[in-house]
MIVOKOL-833369 format. One record per residue: residue in three letters; x, y, z of N, C-alpha, C in turn. Coordinates in steps of 0.02 Angstrom, whole numbers. Atoms other than C-alpha are relative to their C-alpha. Layout:
MIVOKOL-833369
   roke      n_x      n_y      n_z     ca_x     ca_y     ca_z      c_x      c_y      c_z
    Ala        X        Y        Z        X        Y        Z        X        Y        Z
...
***
This chain:
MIVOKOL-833369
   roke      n_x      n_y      n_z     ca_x     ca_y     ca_z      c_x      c_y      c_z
    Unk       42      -60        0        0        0        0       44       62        0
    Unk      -62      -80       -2       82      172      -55      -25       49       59
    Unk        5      -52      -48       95      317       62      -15       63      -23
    Unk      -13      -65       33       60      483        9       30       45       -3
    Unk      -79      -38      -13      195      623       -7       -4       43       69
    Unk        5      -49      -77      104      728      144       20      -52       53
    Unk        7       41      -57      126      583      258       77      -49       -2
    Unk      -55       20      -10      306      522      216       46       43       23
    Unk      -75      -43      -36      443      568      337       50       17      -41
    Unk      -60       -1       38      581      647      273        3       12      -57
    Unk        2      -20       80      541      696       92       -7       52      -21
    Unk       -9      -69       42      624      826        3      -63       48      -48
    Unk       26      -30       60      550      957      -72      -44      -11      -79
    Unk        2       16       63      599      913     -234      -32      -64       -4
    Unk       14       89        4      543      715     -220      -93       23        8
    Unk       72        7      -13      377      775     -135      -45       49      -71
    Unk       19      -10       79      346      906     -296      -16      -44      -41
    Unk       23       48       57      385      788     -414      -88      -61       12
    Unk       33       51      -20      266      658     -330      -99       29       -9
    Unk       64      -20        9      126      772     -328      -13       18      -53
    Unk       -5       -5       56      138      825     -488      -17      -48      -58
    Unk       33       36       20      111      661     -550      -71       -3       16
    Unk       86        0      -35      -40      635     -443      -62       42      -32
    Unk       19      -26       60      -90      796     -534      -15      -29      -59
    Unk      -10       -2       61      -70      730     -689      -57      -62       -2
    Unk       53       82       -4     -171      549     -622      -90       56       -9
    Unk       79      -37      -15     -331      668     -582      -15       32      -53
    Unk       22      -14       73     -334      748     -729       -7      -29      -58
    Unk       46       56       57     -343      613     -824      -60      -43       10
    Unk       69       47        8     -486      549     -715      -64       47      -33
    Unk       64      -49      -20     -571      718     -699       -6       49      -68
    Unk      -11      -59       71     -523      802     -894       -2       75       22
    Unk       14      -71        0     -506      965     -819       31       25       63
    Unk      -28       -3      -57     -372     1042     -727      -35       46       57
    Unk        5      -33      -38     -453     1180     -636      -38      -50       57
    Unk       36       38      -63     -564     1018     -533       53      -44       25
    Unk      -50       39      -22     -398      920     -529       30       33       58
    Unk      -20      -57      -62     -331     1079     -418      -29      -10       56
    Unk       48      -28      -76     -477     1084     -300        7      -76        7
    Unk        4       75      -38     -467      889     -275       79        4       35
    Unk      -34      -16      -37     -282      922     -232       -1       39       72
    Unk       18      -40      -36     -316     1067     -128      -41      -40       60
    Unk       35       31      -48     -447      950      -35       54      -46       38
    Unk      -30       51      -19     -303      809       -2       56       49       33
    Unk      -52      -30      -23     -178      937       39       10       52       25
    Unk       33      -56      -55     -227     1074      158       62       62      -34
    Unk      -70      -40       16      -45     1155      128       16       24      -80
    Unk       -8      -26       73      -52     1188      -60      -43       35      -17
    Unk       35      -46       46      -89     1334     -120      -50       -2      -68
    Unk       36        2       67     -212     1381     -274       38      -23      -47
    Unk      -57       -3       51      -52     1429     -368       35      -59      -31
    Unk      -32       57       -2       30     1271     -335      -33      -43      -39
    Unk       29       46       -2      -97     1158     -360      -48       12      -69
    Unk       -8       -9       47     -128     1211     -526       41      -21      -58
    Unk      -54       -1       52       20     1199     -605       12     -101       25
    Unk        4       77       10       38     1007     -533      -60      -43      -14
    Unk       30       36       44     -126      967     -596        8        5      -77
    Unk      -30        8       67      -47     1017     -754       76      -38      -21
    Unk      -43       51      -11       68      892     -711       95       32      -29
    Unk      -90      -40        5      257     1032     -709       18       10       55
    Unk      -68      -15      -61      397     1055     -611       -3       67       13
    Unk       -7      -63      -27      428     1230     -558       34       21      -77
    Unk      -41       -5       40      565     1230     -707      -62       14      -78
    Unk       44       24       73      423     1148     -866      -36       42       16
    Unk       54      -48       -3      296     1296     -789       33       40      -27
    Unk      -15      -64       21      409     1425     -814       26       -3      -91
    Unk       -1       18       79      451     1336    -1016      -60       35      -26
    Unk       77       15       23      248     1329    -1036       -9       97       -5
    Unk       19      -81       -9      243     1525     -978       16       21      -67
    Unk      -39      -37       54      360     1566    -1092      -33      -19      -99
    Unk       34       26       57      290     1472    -1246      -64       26      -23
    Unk       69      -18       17      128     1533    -1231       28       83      -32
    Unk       -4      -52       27      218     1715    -1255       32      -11      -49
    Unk       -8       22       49      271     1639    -1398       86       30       11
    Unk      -42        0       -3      447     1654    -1323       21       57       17
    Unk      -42      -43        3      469     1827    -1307        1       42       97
    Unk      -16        2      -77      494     1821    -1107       54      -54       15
    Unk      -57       47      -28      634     1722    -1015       -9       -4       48
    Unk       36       15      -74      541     1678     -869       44      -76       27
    Unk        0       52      -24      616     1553     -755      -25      -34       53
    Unk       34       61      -45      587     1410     -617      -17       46       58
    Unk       17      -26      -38      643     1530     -494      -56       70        6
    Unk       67      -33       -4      507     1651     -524      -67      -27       11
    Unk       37       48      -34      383     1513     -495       -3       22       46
    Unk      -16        8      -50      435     1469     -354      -17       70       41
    Unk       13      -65      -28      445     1650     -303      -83       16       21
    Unk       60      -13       14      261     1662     -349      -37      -45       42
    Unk       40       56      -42      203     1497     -255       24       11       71
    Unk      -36        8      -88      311     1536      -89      -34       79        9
    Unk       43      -24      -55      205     1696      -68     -106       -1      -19
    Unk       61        8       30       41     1635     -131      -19      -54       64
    Unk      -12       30      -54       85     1509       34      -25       57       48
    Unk        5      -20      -66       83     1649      146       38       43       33
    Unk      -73       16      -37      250     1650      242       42       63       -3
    Unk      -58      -67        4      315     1833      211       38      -24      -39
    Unk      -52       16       50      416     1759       65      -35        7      -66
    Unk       21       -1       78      415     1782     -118      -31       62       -5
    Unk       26      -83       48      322     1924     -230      -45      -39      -22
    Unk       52       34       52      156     1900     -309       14       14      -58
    Unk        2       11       76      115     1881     -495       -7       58       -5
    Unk       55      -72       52       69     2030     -606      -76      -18      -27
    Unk       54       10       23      -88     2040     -670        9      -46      -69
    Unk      -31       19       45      -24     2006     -844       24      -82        2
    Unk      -24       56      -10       73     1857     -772      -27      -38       11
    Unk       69       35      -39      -91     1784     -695      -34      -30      -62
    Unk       46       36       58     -178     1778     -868       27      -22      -59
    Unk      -64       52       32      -22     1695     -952       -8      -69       23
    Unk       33       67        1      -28     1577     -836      -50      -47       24
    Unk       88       42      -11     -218     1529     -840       18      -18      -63
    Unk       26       17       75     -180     1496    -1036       67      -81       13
    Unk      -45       40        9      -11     1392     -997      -15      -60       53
    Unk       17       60      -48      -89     1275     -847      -75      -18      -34
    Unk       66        3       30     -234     1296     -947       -1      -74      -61
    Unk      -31       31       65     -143     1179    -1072       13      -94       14
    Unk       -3       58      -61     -146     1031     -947       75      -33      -22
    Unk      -59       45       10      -14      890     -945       31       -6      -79
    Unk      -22       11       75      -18      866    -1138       19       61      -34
    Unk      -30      -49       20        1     1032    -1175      -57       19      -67
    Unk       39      -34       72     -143     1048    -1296      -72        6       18
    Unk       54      -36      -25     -293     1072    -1195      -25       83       12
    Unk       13      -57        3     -395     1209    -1176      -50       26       56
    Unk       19      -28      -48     -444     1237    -1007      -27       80       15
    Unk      -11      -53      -21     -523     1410     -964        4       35       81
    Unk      -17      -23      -54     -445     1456     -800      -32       49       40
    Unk       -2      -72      -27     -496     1591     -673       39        6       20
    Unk      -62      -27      -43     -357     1716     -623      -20       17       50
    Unk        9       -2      -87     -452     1747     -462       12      -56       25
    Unk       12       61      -13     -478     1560     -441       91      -37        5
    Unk      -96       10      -23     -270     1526     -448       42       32       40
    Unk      -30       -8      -48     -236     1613     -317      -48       29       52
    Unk       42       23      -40     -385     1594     -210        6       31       66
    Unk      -16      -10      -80     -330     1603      -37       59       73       12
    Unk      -62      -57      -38     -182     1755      -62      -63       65      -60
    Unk       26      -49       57     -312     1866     -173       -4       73       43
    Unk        1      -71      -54     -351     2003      -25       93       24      -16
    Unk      -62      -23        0     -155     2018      -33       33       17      -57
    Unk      -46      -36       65     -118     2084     -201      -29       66       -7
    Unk        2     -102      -19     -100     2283     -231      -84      -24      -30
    Unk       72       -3       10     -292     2330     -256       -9       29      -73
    Unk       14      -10       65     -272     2380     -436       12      -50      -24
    Unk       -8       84       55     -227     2190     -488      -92      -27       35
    Unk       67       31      -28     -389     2145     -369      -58       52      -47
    Unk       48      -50       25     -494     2296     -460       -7      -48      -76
    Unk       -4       47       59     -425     2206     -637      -30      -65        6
    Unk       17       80      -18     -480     2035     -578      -66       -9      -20
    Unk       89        6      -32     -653     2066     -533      -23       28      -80
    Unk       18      -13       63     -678     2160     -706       43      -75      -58
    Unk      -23       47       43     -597     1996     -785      -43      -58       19
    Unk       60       48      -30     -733     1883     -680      -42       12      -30
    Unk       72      -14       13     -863     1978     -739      -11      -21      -89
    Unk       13        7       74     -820     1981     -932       13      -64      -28
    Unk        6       66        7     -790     1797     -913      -36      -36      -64
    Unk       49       46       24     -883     1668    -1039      -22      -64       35
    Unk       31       61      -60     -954     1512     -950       48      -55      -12
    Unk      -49       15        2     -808     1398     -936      -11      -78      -65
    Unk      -11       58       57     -784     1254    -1076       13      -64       43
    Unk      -45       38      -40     -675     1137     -953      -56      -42       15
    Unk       23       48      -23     -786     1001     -961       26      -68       26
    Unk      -26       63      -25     -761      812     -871       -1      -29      -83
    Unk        8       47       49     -704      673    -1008       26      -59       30
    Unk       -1       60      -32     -678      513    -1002      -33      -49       22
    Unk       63       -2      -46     -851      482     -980      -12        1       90
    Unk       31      -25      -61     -873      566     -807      -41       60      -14
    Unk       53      -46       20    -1013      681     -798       34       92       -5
    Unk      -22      -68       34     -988      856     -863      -23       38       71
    Unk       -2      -80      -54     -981     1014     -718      -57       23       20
    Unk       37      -52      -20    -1142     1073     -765      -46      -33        8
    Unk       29       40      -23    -1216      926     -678      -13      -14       41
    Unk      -14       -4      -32    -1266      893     -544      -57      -85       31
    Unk       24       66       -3    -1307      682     -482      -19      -26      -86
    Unk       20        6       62    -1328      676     -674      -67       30      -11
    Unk       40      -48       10    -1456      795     -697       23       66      -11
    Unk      -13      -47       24    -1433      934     -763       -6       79       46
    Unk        0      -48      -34    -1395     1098     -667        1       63      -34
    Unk       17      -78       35    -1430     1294     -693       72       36       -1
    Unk      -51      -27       -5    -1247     1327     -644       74      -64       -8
    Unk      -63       37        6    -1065     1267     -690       19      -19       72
    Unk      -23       24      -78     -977     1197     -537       40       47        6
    Unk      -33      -67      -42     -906     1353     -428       76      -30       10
    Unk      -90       11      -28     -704     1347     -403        6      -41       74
    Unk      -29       16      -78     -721     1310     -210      -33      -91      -17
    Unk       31       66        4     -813     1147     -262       36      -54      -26
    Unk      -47       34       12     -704      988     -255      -41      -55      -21
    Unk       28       41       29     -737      823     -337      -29      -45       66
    Unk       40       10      -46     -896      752     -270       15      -97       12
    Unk       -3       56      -28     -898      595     -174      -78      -35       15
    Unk       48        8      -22    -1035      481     -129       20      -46       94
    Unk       36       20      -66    -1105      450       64      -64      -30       16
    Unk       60       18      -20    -1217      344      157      -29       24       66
    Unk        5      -37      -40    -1316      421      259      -81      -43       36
    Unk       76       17       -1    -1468      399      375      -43       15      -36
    Unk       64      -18       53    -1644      380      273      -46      -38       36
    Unk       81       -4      -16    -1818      327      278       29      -90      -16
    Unk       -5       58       32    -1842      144      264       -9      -44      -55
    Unk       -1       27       58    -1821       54      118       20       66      -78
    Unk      -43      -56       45    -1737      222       49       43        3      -21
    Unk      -66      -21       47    -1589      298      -44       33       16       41
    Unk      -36      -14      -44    -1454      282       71       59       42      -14
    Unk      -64       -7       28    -1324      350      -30      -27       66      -34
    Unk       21      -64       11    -1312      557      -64       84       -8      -51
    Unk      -61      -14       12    -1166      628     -161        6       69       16
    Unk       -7      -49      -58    -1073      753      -74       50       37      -34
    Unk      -33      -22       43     -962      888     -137       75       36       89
    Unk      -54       -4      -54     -783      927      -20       13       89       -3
    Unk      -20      -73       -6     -759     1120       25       61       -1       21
    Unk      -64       15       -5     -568     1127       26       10       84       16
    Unk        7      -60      -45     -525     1283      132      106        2      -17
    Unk      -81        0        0     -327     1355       83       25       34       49
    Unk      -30      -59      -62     -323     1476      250      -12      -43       51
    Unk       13       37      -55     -301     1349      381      -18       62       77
    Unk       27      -12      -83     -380     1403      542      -52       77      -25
    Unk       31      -54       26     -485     1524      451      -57      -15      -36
    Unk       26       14       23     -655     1524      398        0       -2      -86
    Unk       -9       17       71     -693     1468      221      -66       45      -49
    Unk       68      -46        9     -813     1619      149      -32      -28      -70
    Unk        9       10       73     -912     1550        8      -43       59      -35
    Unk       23      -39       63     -975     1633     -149      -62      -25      -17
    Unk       71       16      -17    -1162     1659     -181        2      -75      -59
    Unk       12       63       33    -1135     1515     -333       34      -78       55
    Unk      -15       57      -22    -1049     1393     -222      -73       -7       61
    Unk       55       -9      -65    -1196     1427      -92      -83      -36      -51
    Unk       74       26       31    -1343     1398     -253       24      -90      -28
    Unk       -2       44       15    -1245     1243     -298      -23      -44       56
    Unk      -14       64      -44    -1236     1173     -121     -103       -6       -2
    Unk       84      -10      -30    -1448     1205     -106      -39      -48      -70
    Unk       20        9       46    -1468     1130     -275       18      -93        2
    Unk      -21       65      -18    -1379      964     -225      -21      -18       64
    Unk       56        3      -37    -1498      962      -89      -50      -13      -12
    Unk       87       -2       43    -1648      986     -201       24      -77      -14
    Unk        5       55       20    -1568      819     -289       -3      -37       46
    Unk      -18       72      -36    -1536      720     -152      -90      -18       44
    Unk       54       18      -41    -1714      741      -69      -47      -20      -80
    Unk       46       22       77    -1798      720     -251        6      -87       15
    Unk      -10       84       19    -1708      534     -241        3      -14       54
    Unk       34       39      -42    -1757      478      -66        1      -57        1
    Unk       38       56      -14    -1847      357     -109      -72       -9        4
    Unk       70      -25        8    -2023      434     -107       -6       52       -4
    Unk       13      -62       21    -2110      599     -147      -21       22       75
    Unk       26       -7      -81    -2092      692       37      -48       59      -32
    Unk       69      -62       -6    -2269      790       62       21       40       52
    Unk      -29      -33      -52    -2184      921      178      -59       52       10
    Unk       47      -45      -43    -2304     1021      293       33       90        9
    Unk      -42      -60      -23    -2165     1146      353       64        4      -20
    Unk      -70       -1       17    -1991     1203      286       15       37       53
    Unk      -13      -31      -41    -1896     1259      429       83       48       -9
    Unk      -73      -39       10    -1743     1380      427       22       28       63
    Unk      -24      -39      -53    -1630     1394      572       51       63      -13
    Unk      -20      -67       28    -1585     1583      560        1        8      -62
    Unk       29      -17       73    -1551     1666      419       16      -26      -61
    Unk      -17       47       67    -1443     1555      288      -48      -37       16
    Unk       62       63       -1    -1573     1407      339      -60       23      -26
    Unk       82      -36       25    -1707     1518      309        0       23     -102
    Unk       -6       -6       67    -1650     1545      131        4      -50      -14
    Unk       19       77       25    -1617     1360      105      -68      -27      -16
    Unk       53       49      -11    -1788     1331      176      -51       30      -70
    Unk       11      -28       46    -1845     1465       48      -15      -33      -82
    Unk      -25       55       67    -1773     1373     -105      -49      -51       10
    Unk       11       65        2    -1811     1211      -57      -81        1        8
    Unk       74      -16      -14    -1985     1267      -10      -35      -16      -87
    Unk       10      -13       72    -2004     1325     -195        2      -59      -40
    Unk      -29       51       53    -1913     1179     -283      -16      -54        6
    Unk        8       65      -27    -1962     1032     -195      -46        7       30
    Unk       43       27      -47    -2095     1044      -69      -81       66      -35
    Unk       81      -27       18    -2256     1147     -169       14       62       26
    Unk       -5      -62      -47    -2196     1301      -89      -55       -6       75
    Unk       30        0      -48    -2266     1241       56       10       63       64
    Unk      -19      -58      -54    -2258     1353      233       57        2       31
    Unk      -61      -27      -11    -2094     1418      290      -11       14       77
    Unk       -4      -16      -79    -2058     1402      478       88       41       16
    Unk      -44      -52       -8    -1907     1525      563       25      -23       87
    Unk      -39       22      -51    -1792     1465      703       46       34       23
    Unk      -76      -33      -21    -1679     1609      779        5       -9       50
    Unk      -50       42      -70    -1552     1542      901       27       72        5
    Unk      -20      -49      -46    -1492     1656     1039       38      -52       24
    Unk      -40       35      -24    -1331     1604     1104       -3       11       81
    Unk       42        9      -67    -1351     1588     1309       57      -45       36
    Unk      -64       56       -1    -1214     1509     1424       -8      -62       16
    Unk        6       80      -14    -1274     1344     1454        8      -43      -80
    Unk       21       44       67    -1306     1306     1261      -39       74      -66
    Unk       24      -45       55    -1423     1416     1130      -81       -4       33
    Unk       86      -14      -25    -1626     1483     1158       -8       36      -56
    Unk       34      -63       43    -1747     1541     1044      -15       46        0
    Unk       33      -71      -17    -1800     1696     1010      -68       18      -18
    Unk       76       12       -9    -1966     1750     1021       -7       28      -81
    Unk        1      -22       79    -1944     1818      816      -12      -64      -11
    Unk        3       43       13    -1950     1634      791      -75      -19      -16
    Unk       86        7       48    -2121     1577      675       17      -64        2
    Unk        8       51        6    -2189     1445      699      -90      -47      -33
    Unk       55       10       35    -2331     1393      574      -60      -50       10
    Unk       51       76       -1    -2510     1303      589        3      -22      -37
    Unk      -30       49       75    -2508     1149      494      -60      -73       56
    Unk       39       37       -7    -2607      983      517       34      -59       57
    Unk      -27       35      -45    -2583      858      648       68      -66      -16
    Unk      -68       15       25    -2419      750      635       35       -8      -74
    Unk      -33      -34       78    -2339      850      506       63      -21      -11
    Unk      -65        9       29    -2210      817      390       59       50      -17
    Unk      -60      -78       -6    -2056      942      433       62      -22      -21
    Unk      -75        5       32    -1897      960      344       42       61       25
    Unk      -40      -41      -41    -1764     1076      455       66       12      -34
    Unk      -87      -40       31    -1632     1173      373       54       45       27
    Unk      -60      -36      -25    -1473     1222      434       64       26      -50
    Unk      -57       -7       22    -1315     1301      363       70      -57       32
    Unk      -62       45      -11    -1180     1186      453      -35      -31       60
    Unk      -38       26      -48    -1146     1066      588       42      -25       33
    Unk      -72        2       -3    -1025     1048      687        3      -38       79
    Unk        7       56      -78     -993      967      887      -64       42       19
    Unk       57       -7      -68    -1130     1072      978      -56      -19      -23
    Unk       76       55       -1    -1305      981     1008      -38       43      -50
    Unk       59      -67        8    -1397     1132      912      -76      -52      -32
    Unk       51       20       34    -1500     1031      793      -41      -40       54
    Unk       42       48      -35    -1550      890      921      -39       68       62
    Unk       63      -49      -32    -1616     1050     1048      -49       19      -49
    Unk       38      -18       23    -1700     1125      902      -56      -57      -11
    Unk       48       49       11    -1775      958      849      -56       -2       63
    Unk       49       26      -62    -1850      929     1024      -35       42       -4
    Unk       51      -73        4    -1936     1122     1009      -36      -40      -43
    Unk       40       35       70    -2013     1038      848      -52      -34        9
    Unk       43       57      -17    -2060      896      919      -57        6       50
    Unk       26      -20      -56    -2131      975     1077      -75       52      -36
    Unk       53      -26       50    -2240     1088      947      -53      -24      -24
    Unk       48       15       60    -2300      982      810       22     -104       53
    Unk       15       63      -16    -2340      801      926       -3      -23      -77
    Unk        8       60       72    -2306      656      797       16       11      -46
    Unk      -12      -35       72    -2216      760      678       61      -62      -31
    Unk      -46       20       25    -2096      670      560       34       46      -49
    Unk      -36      -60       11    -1938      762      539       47      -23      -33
    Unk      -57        4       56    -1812      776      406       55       70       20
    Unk      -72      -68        2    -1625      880      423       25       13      -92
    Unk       -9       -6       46    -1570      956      277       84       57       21
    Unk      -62      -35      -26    -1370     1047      312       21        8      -62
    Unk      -36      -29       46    -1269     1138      188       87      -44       18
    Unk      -84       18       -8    -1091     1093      278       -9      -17       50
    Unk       26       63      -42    -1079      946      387       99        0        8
    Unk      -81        4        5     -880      962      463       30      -74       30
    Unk      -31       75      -21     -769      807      472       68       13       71
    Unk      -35      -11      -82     -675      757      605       85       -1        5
    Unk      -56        1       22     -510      740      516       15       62      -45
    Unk       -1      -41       55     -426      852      385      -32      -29      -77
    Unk       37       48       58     -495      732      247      -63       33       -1
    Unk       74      -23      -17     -648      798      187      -43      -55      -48
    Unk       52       67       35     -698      657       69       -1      -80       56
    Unk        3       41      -66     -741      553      224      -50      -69      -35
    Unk       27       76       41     -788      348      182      -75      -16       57
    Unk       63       20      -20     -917      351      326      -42       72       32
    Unk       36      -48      -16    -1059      446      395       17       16       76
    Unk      -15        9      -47     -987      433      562       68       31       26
    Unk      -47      -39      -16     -816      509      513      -33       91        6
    Unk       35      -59      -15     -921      672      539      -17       16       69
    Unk        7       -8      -77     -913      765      696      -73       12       30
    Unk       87       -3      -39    -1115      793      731       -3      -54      -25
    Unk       26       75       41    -1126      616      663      -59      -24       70
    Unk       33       19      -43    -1190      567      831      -55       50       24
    Unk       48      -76       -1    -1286      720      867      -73      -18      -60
    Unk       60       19       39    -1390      688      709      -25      -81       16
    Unk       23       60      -16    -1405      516      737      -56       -2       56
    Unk       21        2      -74    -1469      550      919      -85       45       -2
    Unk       70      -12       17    -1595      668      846      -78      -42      -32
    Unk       44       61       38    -1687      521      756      -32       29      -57
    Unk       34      -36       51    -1718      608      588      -31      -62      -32
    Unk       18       49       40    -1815      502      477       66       -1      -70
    Unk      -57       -6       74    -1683      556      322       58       60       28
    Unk      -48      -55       -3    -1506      662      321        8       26      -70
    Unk      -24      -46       88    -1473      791      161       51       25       19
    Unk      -61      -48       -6    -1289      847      157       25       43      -47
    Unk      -36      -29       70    -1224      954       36       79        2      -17
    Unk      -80       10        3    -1040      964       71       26      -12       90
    Unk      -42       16      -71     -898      911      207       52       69        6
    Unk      -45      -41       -6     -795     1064      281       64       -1       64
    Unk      -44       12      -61     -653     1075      403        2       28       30
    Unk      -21      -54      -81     -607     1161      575       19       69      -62
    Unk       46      -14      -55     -661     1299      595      -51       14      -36
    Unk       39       31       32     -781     1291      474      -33       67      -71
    Unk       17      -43       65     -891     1402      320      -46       64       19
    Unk       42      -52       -5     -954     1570      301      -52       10      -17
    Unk       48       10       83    -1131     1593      188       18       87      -36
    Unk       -2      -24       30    -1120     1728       79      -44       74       46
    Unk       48      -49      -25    -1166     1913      162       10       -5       68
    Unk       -2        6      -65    -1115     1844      316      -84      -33       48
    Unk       69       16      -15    -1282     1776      333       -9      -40       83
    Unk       -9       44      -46    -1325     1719      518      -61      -61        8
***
């Protein structure tokens, strides 16, 4: 059984580059498309930058990036390794190195763009390659950026190989490409209903600012709600939901959606938690809708993580609507390791927590790590 390069003692630099670099080069030939080969790195390897993890899913050395740069200017630069390097050691972090130029950024989105073979045609984002150091470049490369996001076209970089194409989502067809922060999806089994669809697929939020929340972007936020919509569609039966519930205010937009998309636009219940030092309390803003005697409730949260929240809220629920049968529905569900493509439902730190609540079904949308995700707006 091989080891992986993060987890062998003692390995150079150079040995652990090269090594990943292949690996790169393996994922992109499962996944046809380096910019998802990156974010599956990025998921396995907490410590690699955007920058980085780019250029070894285009399967180069520090040295063959700075060739590829140069080629694309059809030679008339003499860029070398150590400018890389330069470029990846402060895209790390560490008070070392110089960032890119703007210029240099959308060079090389065309030359990693080019994958391992060198004749692809990836279309890159230059925000999206350097991800995690973007606040830290002068504010006229960040001003350029955002006007280079916007005039974008919708990215080409589809999966081959027959794996399903980006703008998919469980094989169905989705309204949006797959967002940058979104790593290659995995499937989980999860609790369900009996004689249900135990098995969700889950997408890995790969976070490059260790110990720092992970702020997502309003598309990574409509994908995760949309791979929600699929996973309760396939069940296992058509749920007749009474009440969509939203704890605070991202939940309350989930419950929104999902209200709309899936449940008839049925009635929209409102759960604001007050934090309190024993644990969390409602607040009396909290709506709580008439509805018919043991109703069918589906409870939406933005994350969980160790504290009990959902199993108190559940019991309010339950204490409400006698005989209700209740469904969780979570955006980001954090693991208990750095791994975020986790093999059981159990490597998840509320694993027991939900369990303990006795949902009839779990909906996850993605796995995130310590300390965990922002929603978009700061939404609470």
């Amino acid at each position: 059984m091989s080891t992986s390069p993060s987890r062998r003692a003692k390995v150079s630099p150079q040995a652990r580059g090269r090594e990943l670099a292949a690996h790169g080069k393996r994922l992109w030939s499962e996944l046809g498309s380096v910019r998802a080969a990156a974010i599956e790195l990025m998921a396995e390897y907490p410590d690699v930058p955007s920058l980085q993890a780019h250029r070894y899913a285009a399967g180069l050395s520090q040295d063959q990036a700075a060739a590829r740069y140069n080629e694309v200017t059809g030679h008339q630069t003499s860029l070398g390794g150590t400018t890389i390097n330069a470029w990846e050691s402060w895209a790390r972090g560490r008070g070392q190195g110089s960032p890119p130029s703007m210029s240099g950024l959308l060079v090389l989105c065309v030359a990693y763009g080019k994958g391992p073979l060198g004749v692809a045609e990836d279309l890159l984002d230059p925000a999206g390659l350097i991800a995690e150091a973007y606040e830290r470049l002068p504010i006229e490369d960040q001003l350029a950026l955002k006007q280079v996001a916007v005039g974008r076209p919708p990215s080409r970089a589809g999966a081959t190989n027959g794996t399903p194409r980006p703008d998919t989502v469980h094989g169905e067809p989705s309204r949006t490409t797959t967002p940058h922060q979104v790593g290659r999806e995995f499937t989980l089994t999860v609790p369900t209903i009996e004689y249900g669809n135990p098995e969700i697929q889950v997408f890995p939020l790969a976070n490059p600012q260790l110990g720092r929340l992970l702020d997502l972007e309003w598309s990574t936020f409509g994908y995760g709600v949309e791979r929600l919509a699929v996973q309760i569609k396939n069940v296992g039966k058509r749920l007749e939901v009474d009440i969509c519930f939203g704890v605070n205010e991202a939940g309350l937009v989930m419950a929104t959606f999902l209200s709309s998309a899936r449940f008839s636009r049925c009635p929209i219940g409102y759960m604001r938690c007050n934090k309190v030092r024993d644990g969390i309390d409602l607040d009396d803003a909290s709506f709580f809708p008439d509805t018919r005697d043991a109703p069918t409730i589906v409870i939406c949260d933005f994350e969980v993580k160790h504290a009990d929240v959902i199993g108190y809220l559940a019991r309010q629920v339950r204490a409400r609507y006698p005989g209700a049968e209740l469904y969780f529905a979570v955006f980001g569900a954090m693991t208990k390791d750095r791994g975020l493509a986790v093999a059981s439902f159990d490597d998840l730190t509320g694993a027991a927590i939900m369990r303990a609540a006795d949902f009839e079904a779990v909906f996850i949308a993605a796995t995130m790590s310590p300390p965990g995700i922002e929603p978009p707006l700061e939404l609470r």
